[in-house]
KOLVOSE-834567 format. One record per residue (C-alpha): x, y, z; residue in three letters. Coordinates in steps of 0.5 Angstrom, whole numbers, plus 500, padded with zeros to 3 digits. Example, Ala and Ser with C-alpha at 12.3 -4.5 7.8 and 13.67 -1.06 7.14 Angstrom:
<mimis>
+-----+-----+-----+---------+
:  c1 :  c2 :  c3 : residuo :
+-----+-----+-----+---------+
: 525 : 491 : 516 :     ALA :
: 527 : 498 : 514 :     SER :
+-----+-----+-----+---------+
</mimis>
This chain:
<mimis>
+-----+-----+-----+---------+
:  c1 :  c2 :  c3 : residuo :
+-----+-----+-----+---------+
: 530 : 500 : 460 :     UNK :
: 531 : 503 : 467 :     UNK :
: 530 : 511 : 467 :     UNK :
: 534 : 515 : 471 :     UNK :
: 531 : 520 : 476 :     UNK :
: 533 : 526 : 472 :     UNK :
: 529 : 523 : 466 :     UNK :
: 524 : 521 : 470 :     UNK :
: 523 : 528 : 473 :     UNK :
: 523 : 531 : 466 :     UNK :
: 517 : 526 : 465 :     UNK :
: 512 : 530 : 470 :     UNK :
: 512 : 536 : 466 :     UNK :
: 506 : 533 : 461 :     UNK :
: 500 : 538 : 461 :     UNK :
: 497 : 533 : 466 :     UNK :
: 492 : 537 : 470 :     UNK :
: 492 : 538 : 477 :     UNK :
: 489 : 541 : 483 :     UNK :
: 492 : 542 : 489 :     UNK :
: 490 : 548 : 495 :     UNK :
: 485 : 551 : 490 :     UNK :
: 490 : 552 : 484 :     UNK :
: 492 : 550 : 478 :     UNK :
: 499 : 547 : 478 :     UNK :
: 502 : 547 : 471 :     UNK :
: 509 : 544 : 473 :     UNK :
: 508 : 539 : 478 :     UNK :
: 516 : 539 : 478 :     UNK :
: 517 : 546 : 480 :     UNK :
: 510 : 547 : 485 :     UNK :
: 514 : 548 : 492 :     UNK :
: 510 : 543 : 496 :     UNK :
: 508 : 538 : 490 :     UNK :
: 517 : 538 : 488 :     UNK :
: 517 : 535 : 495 :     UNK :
: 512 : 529 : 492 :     UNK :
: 516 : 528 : 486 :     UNK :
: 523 : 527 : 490 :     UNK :
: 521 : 523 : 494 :     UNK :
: 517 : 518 : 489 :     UNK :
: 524 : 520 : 485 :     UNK :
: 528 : 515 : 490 :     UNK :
: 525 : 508 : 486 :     UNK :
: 529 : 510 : 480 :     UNK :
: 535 : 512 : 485 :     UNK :
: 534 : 505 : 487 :     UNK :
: 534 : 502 : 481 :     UNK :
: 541 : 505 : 479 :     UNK :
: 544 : 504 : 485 :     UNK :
: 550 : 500 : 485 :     UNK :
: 547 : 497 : 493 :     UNK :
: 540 : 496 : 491 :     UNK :
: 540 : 496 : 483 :     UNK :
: 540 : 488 : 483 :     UNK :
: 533 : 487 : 488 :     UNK :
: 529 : 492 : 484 :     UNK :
: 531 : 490 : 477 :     UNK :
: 532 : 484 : 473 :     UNK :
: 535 : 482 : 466 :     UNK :
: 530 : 480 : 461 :     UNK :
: 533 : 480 : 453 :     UNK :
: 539 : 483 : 455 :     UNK :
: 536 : 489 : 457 :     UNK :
: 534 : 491 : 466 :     UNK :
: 527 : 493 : 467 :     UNK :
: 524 : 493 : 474 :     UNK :
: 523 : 486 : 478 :     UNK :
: 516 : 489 : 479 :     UNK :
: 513 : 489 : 472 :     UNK :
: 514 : 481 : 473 :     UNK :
: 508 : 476 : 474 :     UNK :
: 510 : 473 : 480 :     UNK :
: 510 : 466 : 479 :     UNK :
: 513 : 463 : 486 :     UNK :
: 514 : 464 : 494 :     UNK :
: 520 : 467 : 492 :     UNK :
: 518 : 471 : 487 :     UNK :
: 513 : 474 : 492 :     UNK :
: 519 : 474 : 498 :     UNK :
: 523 : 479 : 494 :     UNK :
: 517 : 483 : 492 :     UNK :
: 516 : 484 : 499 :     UNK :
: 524 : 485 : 500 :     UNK :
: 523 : 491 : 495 :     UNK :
: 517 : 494 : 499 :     UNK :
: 522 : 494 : 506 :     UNK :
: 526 : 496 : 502 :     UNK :
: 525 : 502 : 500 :     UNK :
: 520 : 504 : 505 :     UNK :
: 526 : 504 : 510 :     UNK :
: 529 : 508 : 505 :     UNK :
: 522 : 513 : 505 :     UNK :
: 522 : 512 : 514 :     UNK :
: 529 : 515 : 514 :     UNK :
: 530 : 520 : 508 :     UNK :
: 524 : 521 : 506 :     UNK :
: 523 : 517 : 500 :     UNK :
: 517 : 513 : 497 :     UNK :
: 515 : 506 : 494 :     UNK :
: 511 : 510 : 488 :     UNK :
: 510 : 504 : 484 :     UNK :
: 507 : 500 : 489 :     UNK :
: 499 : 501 : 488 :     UNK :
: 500 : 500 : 480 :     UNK :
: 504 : 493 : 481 :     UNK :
: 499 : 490 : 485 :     UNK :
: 494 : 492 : 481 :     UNK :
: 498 : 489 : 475 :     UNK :
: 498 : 482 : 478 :     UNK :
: 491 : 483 : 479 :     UNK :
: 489 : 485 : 473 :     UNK :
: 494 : 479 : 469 :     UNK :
: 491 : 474 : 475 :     UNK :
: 484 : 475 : 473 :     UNK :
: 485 : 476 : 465 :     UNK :
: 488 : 469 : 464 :     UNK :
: 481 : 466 : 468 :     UNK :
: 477 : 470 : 464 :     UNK :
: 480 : 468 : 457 :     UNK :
: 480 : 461 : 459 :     UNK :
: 473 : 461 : 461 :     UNK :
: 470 : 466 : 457 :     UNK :
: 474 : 466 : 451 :     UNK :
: 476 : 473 : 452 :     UNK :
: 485 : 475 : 450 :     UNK :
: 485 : 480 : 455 :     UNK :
: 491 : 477 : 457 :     UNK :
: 494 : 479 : 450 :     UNK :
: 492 : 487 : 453 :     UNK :
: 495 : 486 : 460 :     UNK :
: 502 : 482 : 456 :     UNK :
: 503 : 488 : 452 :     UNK :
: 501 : 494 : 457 :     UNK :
: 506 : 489 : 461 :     UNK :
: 512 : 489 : 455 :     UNK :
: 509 : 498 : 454 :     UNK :
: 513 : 498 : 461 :     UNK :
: 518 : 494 : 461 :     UNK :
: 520 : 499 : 455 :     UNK :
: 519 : 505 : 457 :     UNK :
: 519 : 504 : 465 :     UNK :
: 513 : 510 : 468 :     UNK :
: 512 : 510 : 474 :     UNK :
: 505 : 507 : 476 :     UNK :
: 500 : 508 : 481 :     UNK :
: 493 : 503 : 482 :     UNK :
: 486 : 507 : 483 :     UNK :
: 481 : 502 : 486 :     UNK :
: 477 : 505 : 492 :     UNK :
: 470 : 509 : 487 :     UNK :
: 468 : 516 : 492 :     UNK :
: 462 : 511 : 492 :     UNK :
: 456 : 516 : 493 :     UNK :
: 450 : 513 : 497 :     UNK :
: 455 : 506 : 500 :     UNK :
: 448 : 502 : 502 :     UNK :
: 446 : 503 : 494 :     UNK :
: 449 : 499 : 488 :     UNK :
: 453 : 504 : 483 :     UNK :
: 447 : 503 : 477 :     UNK :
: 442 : 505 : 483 :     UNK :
: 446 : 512 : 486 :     UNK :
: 440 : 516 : 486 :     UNK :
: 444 : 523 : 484 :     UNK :
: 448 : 521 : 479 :     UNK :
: 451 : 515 : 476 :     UNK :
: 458 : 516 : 476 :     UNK :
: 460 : 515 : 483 :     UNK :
: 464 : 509 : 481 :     UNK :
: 468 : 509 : 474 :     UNK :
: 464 : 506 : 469 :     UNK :
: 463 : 505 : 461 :     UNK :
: 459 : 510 : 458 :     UNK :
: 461 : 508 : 450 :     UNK :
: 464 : 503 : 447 :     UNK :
: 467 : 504 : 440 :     UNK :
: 472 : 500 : 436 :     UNK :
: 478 : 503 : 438 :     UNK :
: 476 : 503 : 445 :     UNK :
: 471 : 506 : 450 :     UNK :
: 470 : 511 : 453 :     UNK :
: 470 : 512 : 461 :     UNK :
: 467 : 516 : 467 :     UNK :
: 467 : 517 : 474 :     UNK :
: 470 : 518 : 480 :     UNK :
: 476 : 515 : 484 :     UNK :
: 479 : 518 : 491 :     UNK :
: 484 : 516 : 496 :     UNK :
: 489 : 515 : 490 :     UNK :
: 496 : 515 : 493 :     UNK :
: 502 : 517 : 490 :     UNK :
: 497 : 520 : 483 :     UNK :
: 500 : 527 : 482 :     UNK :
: 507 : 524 : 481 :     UNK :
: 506 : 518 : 477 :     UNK :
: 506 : 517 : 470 :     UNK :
: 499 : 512 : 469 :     UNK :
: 494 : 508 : 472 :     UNK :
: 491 : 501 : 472 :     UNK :
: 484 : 503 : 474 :     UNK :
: 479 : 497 : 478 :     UNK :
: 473 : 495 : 481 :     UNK :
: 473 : 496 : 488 :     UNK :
: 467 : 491 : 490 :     UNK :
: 464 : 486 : 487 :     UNK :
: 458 : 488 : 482 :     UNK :
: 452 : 485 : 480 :     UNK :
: 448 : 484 : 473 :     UNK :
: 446 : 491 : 472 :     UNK :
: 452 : 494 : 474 :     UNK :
: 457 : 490 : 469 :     UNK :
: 458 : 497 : 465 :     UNK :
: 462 : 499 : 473 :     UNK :
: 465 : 492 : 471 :     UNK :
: 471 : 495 : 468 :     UNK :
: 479 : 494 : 469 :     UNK :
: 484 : 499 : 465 :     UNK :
: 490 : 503 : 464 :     UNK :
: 491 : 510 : 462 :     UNK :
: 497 : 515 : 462 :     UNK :
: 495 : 521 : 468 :     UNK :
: 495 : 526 : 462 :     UNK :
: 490 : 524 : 458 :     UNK :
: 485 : 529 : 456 :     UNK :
: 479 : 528 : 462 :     UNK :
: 482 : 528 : 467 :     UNK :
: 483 : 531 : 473 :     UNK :
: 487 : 531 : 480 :     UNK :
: 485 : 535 : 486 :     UNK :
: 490 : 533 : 490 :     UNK :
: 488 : 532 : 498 :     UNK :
: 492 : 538 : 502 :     UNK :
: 498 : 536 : 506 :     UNK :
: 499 : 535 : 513 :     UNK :
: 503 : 540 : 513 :     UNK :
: 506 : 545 : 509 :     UNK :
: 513 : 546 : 512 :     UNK :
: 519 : 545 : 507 :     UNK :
: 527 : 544 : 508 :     UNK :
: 530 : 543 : 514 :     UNK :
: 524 : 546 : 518 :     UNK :
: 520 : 540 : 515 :     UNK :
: 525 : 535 : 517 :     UNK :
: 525 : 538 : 524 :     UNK :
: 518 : 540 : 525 :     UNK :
: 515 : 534 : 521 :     UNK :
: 522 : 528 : 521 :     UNK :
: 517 : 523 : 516 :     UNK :
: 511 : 528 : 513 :     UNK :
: 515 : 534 : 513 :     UNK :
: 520 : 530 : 508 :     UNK :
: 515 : 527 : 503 :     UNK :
: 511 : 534 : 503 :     UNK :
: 505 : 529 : 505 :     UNK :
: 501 : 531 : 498 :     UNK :
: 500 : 525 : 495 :     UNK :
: 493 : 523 : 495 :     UNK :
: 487 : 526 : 490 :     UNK :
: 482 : 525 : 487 :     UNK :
: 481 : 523 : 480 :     UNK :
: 476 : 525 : 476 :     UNK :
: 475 : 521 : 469 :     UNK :
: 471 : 526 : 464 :     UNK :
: 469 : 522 : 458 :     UNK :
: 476 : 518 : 458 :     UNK :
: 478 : 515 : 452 :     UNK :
: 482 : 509 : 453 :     UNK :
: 485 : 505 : 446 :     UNK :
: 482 : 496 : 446 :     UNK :
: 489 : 495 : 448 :     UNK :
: 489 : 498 : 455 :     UNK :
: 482 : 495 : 457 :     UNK :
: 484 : 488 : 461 :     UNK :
: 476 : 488 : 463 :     UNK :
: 470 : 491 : 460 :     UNK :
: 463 : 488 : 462 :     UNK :
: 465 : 481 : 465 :     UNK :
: 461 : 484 : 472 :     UNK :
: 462 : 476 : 475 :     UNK :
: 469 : 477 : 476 :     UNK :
: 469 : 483 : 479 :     UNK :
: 470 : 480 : 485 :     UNK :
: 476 : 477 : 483 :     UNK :
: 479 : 483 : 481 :     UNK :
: 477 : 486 : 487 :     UNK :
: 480 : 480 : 493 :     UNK :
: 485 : 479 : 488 :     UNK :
: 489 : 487 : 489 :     UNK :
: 487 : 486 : 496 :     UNK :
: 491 : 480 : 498 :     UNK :
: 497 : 483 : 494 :     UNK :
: 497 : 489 : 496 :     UNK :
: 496 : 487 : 503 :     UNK :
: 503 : 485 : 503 :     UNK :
: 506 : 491 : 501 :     UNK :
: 502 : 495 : 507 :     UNK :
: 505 : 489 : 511 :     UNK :
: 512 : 491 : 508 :     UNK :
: 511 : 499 : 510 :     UNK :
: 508 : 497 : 516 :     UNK :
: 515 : 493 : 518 :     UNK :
: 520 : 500 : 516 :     UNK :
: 514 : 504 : 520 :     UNK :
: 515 : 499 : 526 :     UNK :
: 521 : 499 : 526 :     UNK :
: 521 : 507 : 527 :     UNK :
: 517 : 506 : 532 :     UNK :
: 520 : 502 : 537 :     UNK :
: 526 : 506 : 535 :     UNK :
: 523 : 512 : 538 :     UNK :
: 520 : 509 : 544 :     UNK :
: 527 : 506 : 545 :     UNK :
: 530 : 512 : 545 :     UNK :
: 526 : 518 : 549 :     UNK :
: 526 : 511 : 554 :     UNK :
: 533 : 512 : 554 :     UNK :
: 533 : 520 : 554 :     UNK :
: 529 : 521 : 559 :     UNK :
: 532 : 516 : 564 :     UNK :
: 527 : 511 : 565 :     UNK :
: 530 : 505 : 560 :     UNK :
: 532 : 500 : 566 :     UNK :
: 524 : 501 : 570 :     UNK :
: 520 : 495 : 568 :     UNK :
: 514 : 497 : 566 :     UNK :
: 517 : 501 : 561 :     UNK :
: 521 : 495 : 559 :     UNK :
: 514 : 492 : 558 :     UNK :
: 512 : 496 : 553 :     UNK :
: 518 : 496 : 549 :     UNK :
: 518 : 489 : 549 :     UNK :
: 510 : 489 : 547 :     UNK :
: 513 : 494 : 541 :     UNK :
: 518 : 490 : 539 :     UNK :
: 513 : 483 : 539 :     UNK :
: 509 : 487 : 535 :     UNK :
: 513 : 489 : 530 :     UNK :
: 516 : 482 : 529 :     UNK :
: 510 : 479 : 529 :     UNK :
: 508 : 483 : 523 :     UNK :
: 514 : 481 : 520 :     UNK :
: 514 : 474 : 521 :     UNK :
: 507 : 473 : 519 :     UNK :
: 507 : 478 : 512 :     UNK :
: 513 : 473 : 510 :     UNK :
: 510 : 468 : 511 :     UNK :
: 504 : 470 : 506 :     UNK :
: 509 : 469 : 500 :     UNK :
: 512 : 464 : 503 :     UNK :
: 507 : 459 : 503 :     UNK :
: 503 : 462 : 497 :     UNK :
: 497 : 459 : 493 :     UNK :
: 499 : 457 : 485 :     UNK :
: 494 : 457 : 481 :     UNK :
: 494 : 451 : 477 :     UNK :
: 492 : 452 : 470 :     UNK :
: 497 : 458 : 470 :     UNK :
: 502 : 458 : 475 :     UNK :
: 501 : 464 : 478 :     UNK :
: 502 : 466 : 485 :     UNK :
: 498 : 469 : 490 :     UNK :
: 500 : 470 : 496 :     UNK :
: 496 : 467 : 502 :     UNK :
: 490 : 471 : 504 :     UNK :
: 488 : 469 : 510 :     UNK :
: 496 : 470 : 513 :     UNK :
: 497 : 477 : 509 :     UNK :
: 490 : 478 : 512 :     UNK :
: 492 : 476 : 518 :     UNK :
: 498 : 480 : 519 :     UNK :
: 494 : 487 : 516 :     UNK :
: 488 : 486 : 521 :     UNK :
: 494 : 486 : 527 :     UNK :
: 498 : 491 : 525 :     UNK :
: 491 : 495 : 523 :     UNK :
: 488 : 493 : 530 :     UNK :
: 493 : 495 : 534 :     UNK :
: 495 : 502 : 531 :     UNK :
: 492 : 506 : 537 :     UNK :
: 495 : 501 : 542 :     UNK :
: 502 : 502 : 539 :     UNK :
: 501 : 509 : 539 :     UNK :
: 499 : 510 : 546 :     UNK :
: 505 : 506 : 547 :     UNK :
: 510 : 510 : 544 :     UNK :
: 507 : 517 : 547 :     UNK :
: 506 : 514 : 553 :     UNK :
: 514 : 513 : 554 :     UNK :
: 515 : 521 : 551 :     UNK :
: 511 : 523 : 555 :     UNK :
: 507 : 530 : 555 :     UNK :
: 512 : 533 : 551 :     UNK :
: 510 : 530 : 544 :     UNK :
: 504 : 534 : 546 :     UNK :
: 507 : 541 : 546 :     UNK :
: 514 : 540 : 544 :     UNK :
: 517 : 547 : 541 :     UNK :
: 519 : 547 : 533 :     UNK :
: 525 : 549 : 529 :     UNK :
: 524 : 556 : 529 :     UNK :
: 524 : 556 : 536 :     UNK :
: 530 : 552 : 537 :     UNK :
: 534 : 557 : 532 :     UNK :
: 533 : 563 : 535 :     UNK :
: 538 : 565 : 539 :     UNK :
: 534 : 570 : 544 :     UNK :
: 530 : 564 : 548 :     UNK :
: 535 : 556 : 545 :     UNK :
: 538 : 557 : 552 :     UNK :
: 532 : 557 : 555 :     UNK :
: 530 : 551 : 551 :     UNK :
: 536 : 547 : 552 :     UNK :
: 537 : 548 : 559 :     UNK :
: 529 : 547 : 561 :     UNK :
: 529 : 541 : 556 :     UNK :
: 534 : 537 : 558 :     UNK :
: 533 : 529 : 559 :     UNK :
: 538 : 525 : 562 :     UNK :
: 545 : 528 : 563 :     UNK :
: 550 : 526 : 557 :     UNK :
: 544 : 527 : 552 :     UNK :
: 545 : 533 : 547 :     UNK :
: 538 : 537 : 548 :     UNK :
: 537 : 538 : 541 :     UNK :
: 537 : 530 : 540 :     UNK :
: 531 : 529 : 546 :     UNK :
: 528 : 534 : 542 :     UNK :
: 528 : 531 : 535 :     UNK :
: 526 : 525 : 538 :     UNK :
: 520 : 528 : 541 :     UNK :
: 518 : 531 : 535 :     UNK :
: 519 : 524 : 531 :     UNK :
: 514 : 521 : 536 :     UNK :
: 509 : 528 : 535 :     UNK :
: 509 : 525 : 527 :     UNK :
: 510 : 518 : 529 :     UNK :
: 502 : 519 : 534 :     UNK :
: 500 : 525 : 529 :     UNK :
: 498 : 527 : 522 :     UNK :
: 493 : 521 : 521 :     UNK :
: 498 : 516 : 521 :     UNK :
: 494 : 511 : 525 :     UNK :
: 488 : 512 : 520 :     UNK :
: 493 : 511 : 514 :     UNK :
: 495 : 505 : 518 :     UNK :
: 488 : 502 : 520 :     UNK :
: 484 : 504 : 513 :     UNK :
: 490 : 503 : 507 :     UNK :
: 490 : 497 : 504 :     UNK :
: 482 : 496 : 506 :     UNK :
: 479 : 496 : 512 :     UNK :
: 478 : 491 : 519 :     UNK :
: 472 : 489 : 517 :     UNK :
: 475 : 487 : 510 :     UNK :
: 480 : 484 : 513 :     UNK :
: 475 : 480 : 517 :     UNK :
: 471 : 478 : 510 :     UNK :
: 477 : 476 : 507 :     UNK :
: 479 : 471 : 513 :     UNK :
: 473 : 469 : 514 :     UNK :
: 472 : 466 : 507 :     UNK :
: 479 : 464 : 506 :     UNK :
: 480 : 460 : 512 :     UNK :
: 480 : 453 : 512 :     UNK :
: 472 : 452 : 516 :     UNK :
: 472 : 443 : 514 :     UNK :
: 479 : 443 : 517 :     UNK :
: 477 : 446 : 523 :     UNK :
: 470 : 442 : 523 :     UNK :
: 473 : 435 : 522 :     UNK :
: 478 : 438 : 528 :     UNK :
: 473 : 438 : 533 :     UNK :
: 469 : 433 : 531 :     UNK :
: 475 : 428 : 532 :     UNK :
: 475 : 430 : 539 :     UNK :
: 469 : 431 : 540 :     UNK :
: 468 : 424 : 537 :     UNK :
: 463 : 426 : 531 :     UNK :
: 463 : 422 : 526 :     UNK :
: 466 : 425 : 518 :     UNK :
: 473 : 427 : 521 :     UNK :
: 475 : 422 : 516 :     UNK :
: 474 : 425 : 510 :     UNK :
: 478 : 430 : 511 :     UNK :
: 485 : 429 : 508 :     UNK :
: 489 : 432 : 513 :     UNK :
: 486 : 426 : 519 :     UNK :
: 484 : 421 : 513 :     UNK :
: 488 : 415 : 516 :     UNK :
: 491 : 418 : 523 :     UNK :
: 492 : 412 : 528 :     UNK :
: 486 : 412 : 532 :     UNK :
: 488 : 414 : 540 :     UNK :
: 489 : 412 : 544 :     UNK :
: 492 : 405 : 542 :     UNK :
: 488 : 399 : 543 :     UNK :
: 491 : 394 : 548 :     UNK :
: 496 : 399 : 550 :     UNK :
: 491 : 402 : 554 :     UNK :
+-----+-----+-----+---------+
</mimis>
């Protein structure tokens, strides 16, 4: 089934306990701040209902709708409409303030399924029977989801069982009964938490022999007894209409969206455990989520692009320089770039690797790396590009209450004006859209989320071809093994005897 937005909204309100600037919120729906957070995850279940967008997010199964996303993704097309759905709604979020909440918990998901079917048929393990029946409990009752994968870590050049404090600085297993375990520890940075109703928790790293009790991948409803949000304070504090000047992206998503999440002794049934001990395949589950989420952070990354180049183009043209040539070139780099990391995030799904023993798809890791350590790695410079073009102004632009005040908007409005024909509230909401767009932390989002450069790195090194690129120059070279490899086995030899 698909909820509505009304229903999901009602769904928050479940004794959940959170903390946000240093108090208590009992209704997460109500709090001033924290409402904003929850109309803007609201925008997923406004989509899915959507007579325009209702037939991307969804699908039919057994007669009845349930979201796309819950799927296994079994072929480039089923990752290629996955990412149309994170563009999707991320143009929705750049624009009026909506949010993918669903992201983190569909990626950790497909994760969860990938490695539970490698366990089963390697282990003898039925995870796959836990992750299938999580996955029909979805389908039926449509919650909002969210992943937790990054631990608070503690010492980060000690293993998890060799933190000196304190053992909980990664989640782990701490008893094991026969209905289920019992878990304790610590997650940070989880986005979209304080809005969504579960969560898929998983290993951030791989872990060795002594850790297996950190080897543990599970889902959980956000109000079980022991639990605990502290949610991360906002960028800003703004609401209403003031926000949506002042702070055109964060103002309207109330930017509360991260906490960290404490597990006190949580108790989570056999059914929701879709690993528990198996510390072999940590590694697994780790660059499994990372390789599907870093097509959802290229997702983003495409609607934030785009936005930016936007901005750029628009103060070119508001302050009268949109025909000189080196402003011309940073337009058309800015452009080249949002591009670039379109074209290489789709090709990700496009040209995937199906695992043979169950069909599952995943998206191809060097190129979905690739296109998140560029758009990562150029953040600061696309940031330079676009304040660049502003000018000063974004340093120091004036705010919507200055701007409504009738004793000095006349002043604001003659002295501010750009190009004759351009309304000056116009150049300056443009102005205070590159102040957000080059502010409140969006480039370390940009760079940090979805895994850092150097992850990004790690991952290409250990996914690129190096026997392809070996027996390449060896041919050149002339050194002999070439052969063997299969893309070179049997080229004609160059240059062609007796022609030459």
């Amino acid at each position: 089934m698909i909820r509505t937005p009304e229903q999901y909204v009602e769904s928050l309100n479940d004794g959940r306990v959170l903390y946000f600037q240093g108090e208590r919120v009992p209704d997460v729906t109500k709090h001033p701040i924290m409402k904003i957070n929850v109309a803007s995850a609201s925008m997923d279940w406004v989509l899915a209902n959507h007579p325009k967008y209702g037939d991307l997010l969804t699908m039919e199964e057994d007669g009845e709708r349930v979201m796309f996303l819950w799927k296994q993704p079994k072929t480039a097309e089923d990752l290629v409409r996955r990412r149309d759905i994170f563009i999707t709604t991320n143009r929705i979020n750049m624009t009026i303030g909506g949010s993918n909440l669903h992201a983190m918990g569909v990626d950790a998901l497909a994760a969860a399924g990938l490695v539970a079917s490698r366990m089963d048929r390697q282990l003898g393990t039925h995870y796959m029977d836990a992750v299938e029946d999580y996955r029909q409990y979805l389908k039926k009752n449509d919650p909002g989801v969210t992943g937790a994968i990054t631990d608070v870590k503690g010492n980060r050049s000690l293993h998890p069982s060799a933190q000196v404090q304190h053992k909980d600085f990664y989640v782990r297993v701490v008893d094991r009964e026969r209905q289920g375990i019992v878990v304790r520890g610590a997650k940070m940075h989880i986005t979209a938490a304080p809005v969504a109703n579960e969560i898929i928790v998983s290993p951030c790293r791989t872990h060795r022999e002594e850790d297996k009790d950190y080897a543990v991948v599970f889902a959980t409803p956000l109000n079980a007894k022991g639990i605990t949000q502290i949610v991360s304070p906002p960028g800003t504090i703004k609401t209403g209409d003031e926000a949506a000047w002042d702070w055109p992206i964060s103002g309207r998503r109330g930017g509360a969206t991260e906490s960290l999440i404490v597990f006190n002794d949580v108790f989570v049934p056999w059914n929701r455990v879709f690993m528990c001990g198996e510390w072999q395949f940590t590694r697994d589950i780790a660059w499994a989520f990372g390789t599907f989420h870093r097509i959802y952070g290229t997702a983003h990354t495409v609607a934030n692009l785009e936005v930016k180049a936007g901005a750029a183009a628009l103060m070119a043209d508001y302050n009268g320089l949109e025909k000189y040539p080196h402003i011309r070139e940073k337009l058309a780099w800015l452009a080249m770039h949002a591009e670039t990391c379109d074209a290489i995030s789709r090709a990700a799904c496009e040209h995937p690797h199906i695992e043979p023993e169950t069909g599952f798809a995943i998206p191809n890791m060097v190129y979905s790396n690739i296109a998140k350590y560029k758009f990562a790695n150029d953040a600061a410079e696309s940031s330079k590009y676009v304040a660049d073009i502003c000018g000063g102004l974004a340093y120091d632009v004036f705010s919507y209450n200055d701007w409504m005040n009738p004793e000095i908007r006349p002043f604001i409005e003659k002295y501010l004006a750009g190009k004759a024909g351009v309304p000056t509230e116009h150049r300056l909401r443009a102005i205070r859209l590159v102040k957000d767009l080059t502010g409140l932390n969006h480039d370390q989002k940009d760079i940090h989320a979805e895994g850092s450069l150097a992850a990004q790195k790690m991952a290409l090194y250990a996914g690129s071809d190096w026997n392809r690129y070996k027996a390449a120059a060896k041919r050149v070279a002339g050194i002999p093994g070439w052969e063997e490899h299969f893309i070179f086995k049997g080229l004609p030899e160059y240059p062609p005897k007796g022609l030459v």
